[in-house]
N, C-alpha and C positions, 0 to 999 in steps of 0.2 A: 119145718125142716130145721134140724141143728145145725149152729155154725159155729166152726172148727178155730181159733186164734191160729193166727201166725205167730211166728218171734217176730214183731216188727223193733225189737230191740235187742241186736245181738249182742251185745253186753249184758245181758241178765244171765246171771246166775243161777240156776236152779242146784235143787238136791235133788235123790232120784227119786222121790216124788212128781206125781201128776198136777194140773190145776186143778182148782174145782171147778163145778158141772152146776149148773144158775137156771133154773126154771122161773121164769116170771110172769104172775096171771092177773090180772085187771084193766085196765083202761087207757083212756088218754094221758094220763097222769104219766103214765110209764112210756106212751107208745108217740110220745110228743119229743121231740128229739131223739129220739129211739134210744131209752136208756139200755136195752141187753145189747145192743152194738157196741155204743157208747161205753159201759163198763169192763168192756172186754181191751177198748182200748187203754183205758185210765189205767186197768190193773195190771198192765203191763210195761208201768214206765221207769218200775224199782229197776236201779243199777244193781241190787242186791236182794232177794227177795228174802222178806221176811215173814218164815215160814214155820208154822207153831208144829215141834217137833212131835206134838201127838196126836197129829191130824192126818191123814191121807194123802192132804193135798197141799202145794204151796200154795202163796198168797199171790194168786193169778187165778184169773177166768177161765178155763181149756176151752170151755163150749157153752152154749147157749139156746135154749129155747122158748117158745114163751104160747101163749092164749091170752089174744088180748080183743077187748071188744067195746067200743066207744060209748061213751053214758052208762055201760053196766056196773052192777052191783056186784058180789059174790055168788047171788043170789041166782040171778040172771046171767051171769058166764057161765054157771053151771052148766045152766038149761040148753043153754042157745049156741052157748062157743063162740069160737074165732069167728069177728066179723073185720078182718084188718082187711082183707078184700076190696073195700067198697071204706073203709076208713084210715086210708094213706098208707098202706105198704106196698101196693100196685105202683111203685115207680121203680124209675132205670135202676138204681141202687138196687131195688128189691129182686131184681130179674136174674132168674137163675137158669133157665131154659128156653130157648125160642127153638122151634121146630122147624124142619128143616123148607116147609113150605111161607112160613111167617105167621101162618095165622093164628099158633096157639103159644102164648107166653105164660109161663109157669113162673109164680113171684114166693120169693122167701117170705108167707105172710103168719109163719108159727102154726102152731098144730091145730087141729080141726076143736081139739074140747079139751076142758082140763082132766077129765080120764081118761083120753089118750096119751097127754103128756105126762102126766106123775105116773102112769100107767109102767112107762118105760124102766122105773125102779135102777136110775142111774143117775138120782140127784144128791146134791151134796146141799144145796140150799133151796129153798123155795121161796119167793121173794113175791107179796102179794099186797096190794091194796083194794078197798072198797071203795065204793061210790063216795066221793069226801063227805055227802051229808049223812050218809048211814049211819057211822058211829056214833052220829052227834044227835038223834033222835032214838027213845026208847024202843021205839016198836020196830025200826029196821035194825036197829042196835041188835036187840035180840032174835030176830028174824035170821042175819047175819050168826050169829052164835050158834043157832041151832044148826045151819047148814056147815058149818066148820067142823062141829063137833059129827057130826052125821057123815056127812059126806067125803069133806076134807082129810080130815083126821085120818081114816083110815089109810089112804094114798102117802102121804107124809111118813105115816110110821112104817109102812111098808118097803119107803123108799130109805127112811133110818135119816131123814133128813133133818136140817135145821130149817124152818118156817122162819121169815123175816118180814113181820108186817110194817108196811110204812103208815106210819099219821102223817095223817095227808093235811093237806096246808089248807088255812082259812081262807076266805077269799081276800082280796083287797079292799074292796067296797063291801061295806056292810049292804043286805037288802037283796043284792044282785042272784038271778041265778035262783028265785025262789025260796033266799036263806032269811027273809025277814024276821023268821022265828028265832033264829040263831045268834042276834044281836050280837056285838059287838067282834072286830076280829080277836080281840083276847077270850070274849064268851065264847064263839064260835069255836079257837082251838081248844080252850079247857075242854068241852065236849067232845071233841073227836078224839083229842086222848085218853080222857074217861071208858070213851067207846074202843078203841081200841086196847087198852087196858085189859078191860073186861073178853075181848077176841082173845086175847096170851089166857087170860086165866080159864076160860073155857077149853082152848086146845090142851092147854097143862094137865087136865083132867083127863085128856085121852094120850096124849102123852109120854113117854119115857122119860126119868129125865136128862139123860144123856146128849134128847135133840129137845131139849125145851125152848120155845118160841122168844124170839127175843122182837123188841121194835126197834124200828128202824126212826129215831127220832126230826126228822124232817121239817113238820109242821112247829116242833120246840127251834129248829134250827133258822127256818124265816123269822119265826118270832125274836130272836135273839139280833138279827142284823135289822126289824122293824126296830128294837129299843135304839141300837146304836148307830144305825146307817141307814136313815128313812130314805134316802133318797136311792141307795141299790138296793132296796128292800123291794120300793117301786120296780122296777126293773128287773127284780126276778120271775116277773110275772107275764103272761102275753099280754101285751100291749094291745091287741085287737077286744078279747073278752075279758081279764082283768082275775081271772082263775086259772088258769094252764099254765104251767111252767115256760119260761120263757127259756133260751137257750142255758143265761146265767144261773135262773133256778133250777134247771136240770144238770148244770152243773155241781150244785150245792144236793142236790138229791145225790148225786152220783157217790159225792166225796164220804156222806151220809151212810149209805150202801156199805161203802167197800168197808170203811168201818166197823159196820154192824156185821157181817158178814167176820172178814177174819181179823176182828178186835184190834185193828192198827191202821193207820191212816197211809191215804196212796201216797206214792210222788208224784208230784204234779209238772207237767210241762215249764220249762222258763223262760221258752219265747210263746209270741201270738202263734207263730209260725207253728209250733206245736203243740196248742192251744185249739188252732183250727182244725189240726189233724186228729184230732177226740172225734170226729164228727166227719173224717173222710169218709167213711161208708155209711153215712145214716140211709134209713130208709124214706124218714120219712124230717122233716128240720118247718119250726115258723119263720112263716114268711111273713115278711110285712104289709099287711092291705091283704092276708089269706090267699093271695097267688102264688102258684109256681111261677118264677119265673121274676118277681118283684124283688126285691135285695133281703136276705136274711137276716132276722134280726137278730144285735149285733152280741159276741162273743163276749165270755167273758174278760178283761185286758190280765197282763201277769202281775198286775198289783192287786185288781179285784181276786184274782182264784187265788194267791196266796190268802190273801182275807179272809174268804169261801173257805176252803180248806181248813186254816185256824178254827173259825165256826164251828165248823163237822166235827171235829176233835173234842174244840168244849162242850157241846151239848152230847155228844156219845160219850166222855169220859163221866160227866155227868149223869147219862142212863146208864151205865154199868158203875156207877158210884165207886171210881176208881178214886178220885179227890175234888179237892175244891178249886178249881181254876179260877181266875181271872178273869173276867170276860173281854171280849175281843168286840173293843168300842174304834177301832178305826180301820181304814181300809190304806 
């Protein structure tokens, strides 16, 4: 099911353009702190919106939907689809319908398959990751390439969309998670961007170039607060298994995103208070000890997300080789 923005800021400005329309298909990565919720809030906190006047849409999210399904690849979403059912979007957040005797609850858990969802030919972006070890092994590497170019592709250009692949982040402990091959987290992410690299240049091929694939530099972006800020580097991560985005990572995904998406970095909250409010309606948020119900683990503060933000900025002006920044060595 697609979900619709509010204004939850009636000071923005718009022109009479629309927002853009955000399909999101892959995994945990994405569906751990619910980032299509999540960015729908973020990208609505410009007092002013800045909106590239040859575009369709401002620089806001109007709507959202996604296919996401836990430990899958590309590969495997294809096949199998949406398994958020049975992998945390069955909560109260998620609940969109209870019938009138109680017994049957209808949850916002995204569309049945990803050609159901690109199906609808009413996306402006398409915003995807793989399994984070796919890219970084030749044979799912190319496994992955073959279904993008097959499958994917067609959907996308159909839909006249821009494709947003995230490089997905290394883990934190080398070994963990069956990455022993993958040595080092700097070895680790040179491969998954390598791999992803080669995903743009395989889609480019089917292609226009009008919506040609950009990434969504992410795993560049943890890398850059590992060199300068080991210690919220730590921290960006789930503190229970030590690869899923933790809230703060998912914040740094987010800031990432909006960038990649419409070429210009969000406004960010200036208190926690509005900080916390990124994440009023998740569906699904980590917990600490893996319980509902345990304390959530903790937000990013409004010194860290200016930091985070900064980040996002330099490693995207970086991937769109706008210039040479500075890099952003404190928080």
């Amino acid at each position: 099911m697609d979900e619709t923005s509010s204004n939850n800021n009636p000071s923005l400005l718009y022109s009479k353009k629309r927002g853009a329309r955000v399909a999101y298909l892959g995994n945990s990565i994405q569906y751990f702190n619910d980032t299509p919720r999540f960015m729908i809030r973020l990208s609505r906190q410009a007092v002013v919106n800045n909106a590239n006047p040859k575009e369709p849409y401002d620089a806001f999210i109007e709507h959202q939907n996604s296919c996401f399904r836990g430990g899958a690849n590309l590969g495997r979403l294809w096949r199998e689809g949406n398994g958020m059912l049975n992998h945390g979007f069955a909560s109260k957040t998620a609940i969109m319908k209870v019938t009138d005797d109680g017994d049957n609850i209808i949850y916002d858990v995204g569309s049945p398959t990803v050609e159901d969802l690109l199906a609808l030919k009413d996306w402006d972006f398409i915003v995807m990751n793989d399994h984070t070890q796919g890219p970084a092994r030749l044979e799912s590497r190319n496994a992955a390439r073959e279904i993008l170019m097959e499958k994917y592709a067609p959907l996308i250009a159909a839909n006249q969309a821009i494709s947003i692949i995230i490089e997905t982040v290394a883990y934190r402990f080398e070994e963990i998670n069956g990455s022993r091959d993958l040595g080092t987290v700097y070895e680790f992410q040179q491969k998954v961007r390598e791999g992803v690299l080669s995903y743009v240049d395989a889609l480019r091929t089917k292609l226009p170039p009008f919506i040609s694939p950009r990434i969504a530099p992410v795993g560049a972006a943890y890398l850059h607060v590992h060199e300068h800020n080991f210690v919220l580097w730590e921290q960006l991560f789930d503190s229970y298994d030590s690869f899923h985005p933790s809230p703060k990572g998912t914040f740094l995904q987010g800031c990432v995103l909006h960038y990649s998406m419409f070429l210009s970095p969000p406004q960010i909250p200036s208190t926690e208070e509005g900080i916390a409010d990124l994440w009023k309606d998740a569906r699904m948020m980590n917990w600490v000890g893996k319980k509902q119900g345990y304390e959530i683990m903790p937000l990013p503060t409004v010194e860290e997300a200016k930091y985070l933000l900064q980040v996002s900025i330099f490693v995207c002006d970086r991937e769109l080789n706008k210039y040479d920044a500075e890099p952003c060595t404190e928080s």
